[in-house]
C-alpha positions as CSV (number, residue, x, y, z in Angstrom):
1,X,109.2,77.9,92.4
2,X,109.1,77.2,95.9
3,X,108.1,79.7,98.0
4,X,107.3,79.9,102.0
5,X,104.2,81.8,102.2
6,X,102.0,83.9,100.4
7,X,100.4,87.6,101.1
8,X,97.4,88.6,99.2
9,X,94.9,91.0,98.4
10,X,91.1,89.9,99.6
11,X,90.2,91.4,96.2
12,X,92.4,89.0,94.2
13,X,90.4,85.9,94.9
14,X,87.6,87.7,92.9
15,X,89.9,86.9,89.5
16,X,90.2,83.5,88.2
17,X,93.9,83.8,88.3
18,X,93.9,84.5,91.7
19,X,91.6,81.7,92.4
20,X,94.5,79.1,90.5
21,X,96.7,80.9,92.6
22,X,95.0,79.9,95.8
23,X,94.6,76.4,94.8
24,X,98.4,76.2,93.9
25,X,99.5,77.5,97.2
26,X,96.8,76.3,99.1
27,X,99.1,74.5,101.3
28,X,101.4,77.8,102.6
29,X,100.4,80.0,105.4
30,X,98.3,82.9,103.4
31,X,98.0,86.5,104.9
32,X,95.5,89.0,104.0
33,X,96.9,92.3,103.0
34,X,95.4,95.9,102.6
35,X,97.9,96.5,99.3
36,X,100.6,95.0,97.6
37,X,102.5,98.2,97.9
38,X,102.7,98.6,101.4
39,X,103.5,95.6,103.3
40,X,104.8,96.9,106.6
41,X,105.6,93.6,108.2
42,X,108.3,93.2,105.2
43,X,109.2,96.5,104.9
44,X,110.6,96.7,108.5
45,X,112.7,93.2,108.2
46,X,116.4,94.6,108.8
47,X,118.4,94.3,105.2
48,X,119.9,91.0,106.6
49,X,116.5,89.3,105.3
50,X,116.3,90.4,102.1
51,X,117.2,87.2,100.2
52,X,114.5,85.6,103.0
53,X,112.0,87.7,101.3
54,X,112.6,87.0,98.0
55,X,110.9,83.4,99.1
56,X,107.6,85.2,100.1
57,X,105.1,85.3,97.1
58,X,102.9,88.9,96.7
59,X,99.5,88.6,95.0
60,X,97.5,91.8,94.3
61,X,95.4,93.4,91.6
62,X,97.6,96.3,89.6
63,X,95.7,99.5,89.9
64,X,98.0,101.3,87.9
65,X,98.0,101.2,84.2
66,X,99.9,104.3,82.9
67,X,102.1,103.8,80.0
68,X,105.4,105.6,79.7
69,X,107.0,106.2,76.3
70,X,110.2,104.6,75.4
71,X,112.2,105.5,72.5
72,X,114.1,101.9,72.3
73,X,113.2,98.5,71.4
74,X,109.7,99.6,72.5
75,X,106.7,102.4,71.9
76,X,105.5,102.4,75.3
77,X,106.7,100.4,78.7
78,X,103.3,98.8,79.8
79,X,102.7,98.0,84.0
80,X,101.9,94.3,83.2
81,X,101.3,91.1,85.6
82,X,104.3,91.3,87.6
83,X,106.6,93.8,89.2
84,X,109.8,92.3,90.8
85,X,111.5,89.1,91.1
86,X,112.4,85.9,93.0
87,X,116.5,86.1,91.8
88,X,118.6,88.5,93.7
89,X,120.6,90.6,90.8
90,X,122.8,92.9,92.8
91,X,122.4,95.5,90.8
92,X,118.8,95.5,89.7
93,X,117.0,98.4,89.2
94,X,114.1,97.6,91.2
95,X,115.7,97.9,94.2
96,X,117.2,101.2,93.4
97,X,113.5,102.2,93.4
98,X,111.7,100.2,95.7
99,X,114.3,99.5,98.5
100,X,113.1,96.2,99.9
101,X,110.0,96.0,98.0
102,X,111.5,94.1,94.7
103,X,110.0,90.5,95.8
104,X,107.8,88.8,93.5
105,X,104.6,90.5,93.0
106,X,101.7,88.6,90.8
107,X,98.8,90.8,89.3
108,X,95.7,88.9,88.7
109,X,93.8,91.1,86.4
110,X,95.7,90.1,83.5
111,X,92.5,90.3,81.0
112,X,91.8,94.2,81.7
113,X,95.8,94.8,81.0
114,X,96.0,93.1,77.8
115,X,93.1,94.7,76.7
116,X,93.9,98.3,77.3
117,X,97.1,97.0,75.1
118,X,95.0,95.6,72.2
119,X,92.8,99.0,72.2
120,X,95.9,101.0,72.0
121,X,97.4,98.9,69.5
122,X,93.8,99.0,67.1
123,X,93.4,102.7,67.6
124,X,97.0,103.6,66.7
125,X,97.6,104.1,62.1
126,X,101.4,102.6,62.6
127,X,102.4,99.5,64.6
128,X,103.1,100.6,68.1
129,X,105.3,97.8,70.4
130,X,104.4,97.2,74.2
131,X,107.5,96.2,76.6
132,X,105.2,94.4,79.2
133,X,108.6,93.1,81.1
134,X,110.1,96.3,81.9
135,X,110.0,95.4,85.9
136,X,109.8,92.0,86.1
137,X,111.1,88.5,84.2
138,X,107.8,87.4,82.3
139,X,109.7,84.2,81.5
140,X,110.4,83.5,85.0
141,X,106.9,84.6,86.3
142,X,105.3,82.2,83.1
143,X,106.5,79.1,85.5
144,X,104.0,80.2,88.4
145,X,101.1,82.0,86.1
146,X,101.4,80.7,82.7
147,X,100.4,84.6,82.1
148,X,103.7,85.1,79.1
149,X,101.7,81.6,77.0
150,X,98.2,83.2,77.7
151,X,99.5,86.9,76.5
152,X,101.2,85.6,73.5
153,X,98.1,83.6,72.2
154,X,95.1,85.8,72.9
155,X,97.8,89.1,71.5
156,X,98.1,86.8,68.1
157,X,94.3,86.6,67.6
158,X,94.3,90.4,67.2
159,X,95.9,92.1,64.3
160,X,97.9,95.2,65.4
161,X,100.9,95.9,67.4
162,X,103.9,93.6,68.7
163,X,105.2,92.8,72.3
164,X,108.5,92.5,73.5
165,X,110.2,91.4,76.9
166,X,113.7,90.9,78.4
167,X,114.9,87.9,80.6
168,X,117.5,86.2,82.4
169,X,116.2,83.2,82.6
170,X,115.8,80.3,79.5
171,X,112.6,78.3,80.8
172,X,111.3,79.0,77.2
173,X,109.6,75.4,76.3
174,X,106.2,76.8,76.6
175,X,106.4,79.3,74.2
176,X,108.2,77.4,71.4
177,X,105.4,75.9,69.6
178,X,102.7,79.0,69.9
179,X,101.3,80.7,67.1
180,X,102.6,83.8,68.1
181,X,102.5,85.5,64.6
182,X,106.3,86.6,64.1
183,X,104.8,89.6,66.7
184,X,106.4,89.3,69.9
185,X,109.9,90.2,70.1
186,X,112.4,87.8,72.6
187,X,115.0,89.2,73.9
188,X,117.9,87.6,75.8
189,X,120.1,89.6,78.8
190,X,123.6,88.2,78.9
191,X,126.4,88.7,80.9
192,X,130.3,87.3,81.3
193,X,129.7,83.6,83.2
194,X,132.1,85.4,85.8
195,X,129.4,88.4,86.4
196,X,126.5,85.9,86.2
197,X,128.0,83.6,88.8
198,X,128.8,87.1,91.0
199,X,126.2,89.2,90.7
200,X,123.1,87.5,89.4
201,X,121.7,85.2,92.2
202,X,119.1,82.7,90.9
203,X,119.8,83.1,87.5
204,X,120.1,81.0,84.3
205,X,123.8,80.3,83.3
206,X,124.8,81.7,80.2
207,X,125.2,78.6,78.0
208,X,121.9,78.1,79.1
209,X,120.5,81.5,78.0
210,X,121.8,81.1,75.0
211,X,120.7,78.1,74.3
212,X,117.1,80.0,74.8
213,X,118.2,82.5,71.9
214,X,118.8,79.7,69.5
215,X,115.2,77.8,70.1
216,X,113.1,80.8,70.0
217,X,114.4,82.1,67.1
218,X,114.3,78.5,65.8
219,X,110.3,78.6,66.8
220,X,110.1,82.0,64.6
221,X,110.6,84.8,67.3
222,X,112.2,87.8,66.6
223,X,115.2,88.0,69.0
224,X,117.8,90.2,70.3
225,X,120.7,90.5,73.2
226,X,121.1,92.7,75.2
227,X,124.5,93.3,76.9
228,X,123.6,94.4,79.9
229,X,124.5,95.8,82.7
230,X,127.8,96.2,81.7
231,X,129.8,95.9,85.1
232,X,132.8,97.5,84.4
233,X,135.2,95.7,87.3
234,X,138.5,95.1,87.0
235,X,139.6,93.2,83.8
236,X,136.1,94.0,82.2
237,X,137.6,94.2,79.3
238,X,138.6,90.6,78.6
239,X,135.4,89.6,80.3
240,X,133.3,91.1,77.9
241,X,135.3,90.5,74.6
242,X,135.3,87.0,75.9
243,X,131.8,86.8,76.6
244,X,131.5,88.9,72.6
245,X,133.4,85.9,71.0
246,X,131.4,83.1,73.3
247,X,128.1,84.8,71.6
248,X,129.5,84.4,68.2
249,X,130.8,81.0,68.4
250,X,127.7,79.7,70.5
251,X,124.6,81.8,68.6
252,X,123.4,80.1,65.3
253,X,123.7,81.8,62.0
254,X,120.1,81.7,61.9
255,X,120.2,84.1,64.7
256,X,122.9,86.0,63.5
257,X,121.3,86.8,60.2
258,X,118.3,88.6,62.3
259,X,119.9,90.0,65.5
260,X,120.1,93.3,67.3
261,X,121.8,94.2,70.3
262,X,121.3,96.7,73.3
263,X,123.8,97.6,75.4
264,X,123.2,99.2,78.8
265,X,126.1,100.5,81.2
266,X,125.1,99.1,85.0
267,X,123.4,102.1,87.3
268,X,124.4,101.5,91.3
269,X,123.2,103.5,94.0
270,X,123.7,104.0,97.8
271,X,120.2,101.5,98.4
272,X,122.3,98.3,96.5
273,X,125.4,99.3,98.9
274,X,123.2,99.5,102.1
275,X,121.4,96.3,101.4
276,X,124.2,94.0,99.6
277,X,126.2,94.7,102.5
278,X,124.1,92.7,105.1
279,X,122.1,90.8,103.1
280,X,125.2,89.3,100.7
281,X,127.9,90.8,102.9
282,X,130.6,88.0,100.8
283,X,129.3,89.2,97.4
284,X,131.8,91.2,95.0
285,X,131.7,95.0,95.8
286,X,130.2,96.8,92.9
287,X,131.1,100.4,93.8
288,X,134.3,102.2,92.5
289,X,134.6,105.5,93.8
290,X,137.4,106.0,91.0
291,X,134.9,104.8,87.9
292,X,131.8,106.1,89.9
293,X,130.3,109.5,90.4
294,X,127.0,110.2,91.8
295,X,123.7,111.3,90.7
296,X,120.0,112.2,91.9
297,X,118.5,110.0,94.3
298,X,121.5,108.3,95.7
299,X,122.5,106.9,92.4
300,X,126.4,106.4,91.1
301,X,127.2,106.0,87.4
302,X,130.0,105.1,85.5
303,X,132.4,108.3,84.7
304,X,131.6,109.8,81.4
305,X,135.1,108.7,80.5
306,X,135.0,105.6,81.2
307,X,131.7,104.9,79.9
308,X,132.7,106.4,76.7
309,X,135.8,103.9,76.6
310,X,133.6,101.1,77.5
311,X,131.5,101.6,73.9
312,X,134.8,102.1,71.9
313,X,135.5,99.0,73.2
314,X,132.3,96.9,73.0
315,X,131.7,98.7,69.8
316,X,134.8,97.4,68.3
317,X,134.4,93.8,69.5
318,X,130.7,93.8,68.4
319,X,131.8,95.0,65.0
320,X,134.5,92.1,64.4
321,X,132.9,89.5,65.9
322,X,129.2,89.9,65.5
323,X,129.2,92.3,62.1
324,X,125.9,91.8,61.3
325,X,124.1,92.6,64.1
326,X,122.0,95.7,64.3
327,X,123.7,97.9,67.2
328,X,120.8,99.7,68.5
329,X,121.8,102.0,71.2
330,X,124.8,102.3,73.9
331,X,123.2,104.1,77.6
């Protein structure tokens, strides 16, 4: 990752991440911030400098630690090291909520996270599962921190519980040869090449993503796609029954045998329009005011209809194509 400079939290050099962190970097400007949250120098930048952002690295000590219940691949969604990213994902999420705030953010006090998880995990009489990547790419953030290698083997030498994590990206050699206990669950976000190459900035390609699939379910992992965000442009339909049969021919039956699948219908809101406008103003345009209608908060969804057409559809193709994957939810 190359980045151009680096604000931090005083407090962070107190961590011997954040130490490793200084040493790494040592050689960009560094600028002492009051919190991680509120960077008002950043925060002010006009939209047209968002992707300039995206090069500045955050590092700050995560104060909050509440878990929120998930009824999906997961138990609980766990606030882990990161929060944000370095791509640029027109779409994402993050942005939705945190306007201009979705830049990289690092979290040094990685030991007191993971072991309010392994408490949880030892007090709980079933197996609970912790998504720790739920606003970040841990795979991504792994290349700066080494934080996903350092999680997976200190989680294995307890007995309870299993992780899980979504990416984009398919920097996975570090992980492949862990003893990792069959308890972390790897799980792949694909998209049509054509959406990948329009809407995911910085980015793995999707040959290359699922070549990722293949070697950590080779090295044991328990691994899943998710379809996801489903951008339902023009021709979507050949798009994604394309991309359906590409998964098929391209997965390895020793994938195949095991997987499950999530597919998630792509959320868009007034904040994406305002800032993909200036900041990517030669990027496809994502809203349809004739598939969209709006929500709270400045959001716009997919017409019920529409959406409903969209599973028939994906349903259908997943069901020829990939019949023995586990379909676990449409939303």
């Amino acid at each position: 990752m190359n980045f151009n400079a680096v604000y931090y939290e005083p407090d962070s050099l107190n961590y011997t991440l954040g130490r490793e962190l200084k040493q790494k970097y040592d050689s960009l400007p560094w600028t002492p911030i009051e919190s991680h949250n509120k960077i008002v120098e950043m925060t002010s930048k006009p939209n047209t400098e968002f992707a300039k952002m995206k090069k500045n690295l955050i590092i700050g000590v995560r104060k909050t630690h509440k878990y929120v219940e998930n009824q999906k691949v997961s138990d609980f969604l766990v606030p882990y090291t990161s929060s944000g990213c370095s791509a640029s994902c027109l779409y994402c999420y993050l942005v939705c909520n945190y306007n201009k705030c979705s830049y990289l953010r690092l979290f040094v006090n990685r030991e007191q996270m993971l072991d309010k998880i392994i408490k949880t995990a030892t007090k709980s009489e079933r197996p609970l599962t912790f998504e720790i990547g739920s606003n970040s790419d841990l795979v991504l953030e792994n290349t700066i921190t080494g934080n996903l290698k350092w999680t997976i083997e200190n989680f294995n030498k307890t007995s309870n519980g299993f992780l899980t994590f979504p990416t984009k990206f398919d920097m996975v050699g570090p992980l492949l040869n862990l003893e990792h206990g069959g308890r972390v669950i790897f799980r792949m976000s694909v998209n049509p090449e054509f959406i990948i190459r329009k809407t995911e900035f910085g980015t793995s390609s999707l040959d290359a993503r699922i070549k990722a699939v293949n070697n950590m379910c080779e090295a044991g992992y328990k691994t899943g796609i998710l379809i996801a965000p489903v951008v339902q442009i023009n021709g979507w339909e050949k798009l994604y029954g394309e991309l359906i049969s590409y998964l098929a021919d391209r997965l390895s039956e020793k994938v195949k045998k095991q997987l499950f699948i999530e597919c998630i219908f792509m959320t868009y809101s007034y904040v994406h329009r305002a800032i993909n406008a200036e900041a990517f103003p030669n990027a496809i345009e994502l809203y349809d005011k004739e598939k969209m209608t709006g929500g709270g908060r400045g959001k716009y969804y997919y017409r019920q209809q529409l959406k409903a057409y969209g599973e028939d559809f994906l349903r259908q193709e997943l069901s020829q194509k990939l019949s023995e994957a586990e379909i676990l939810y449409f939303c």
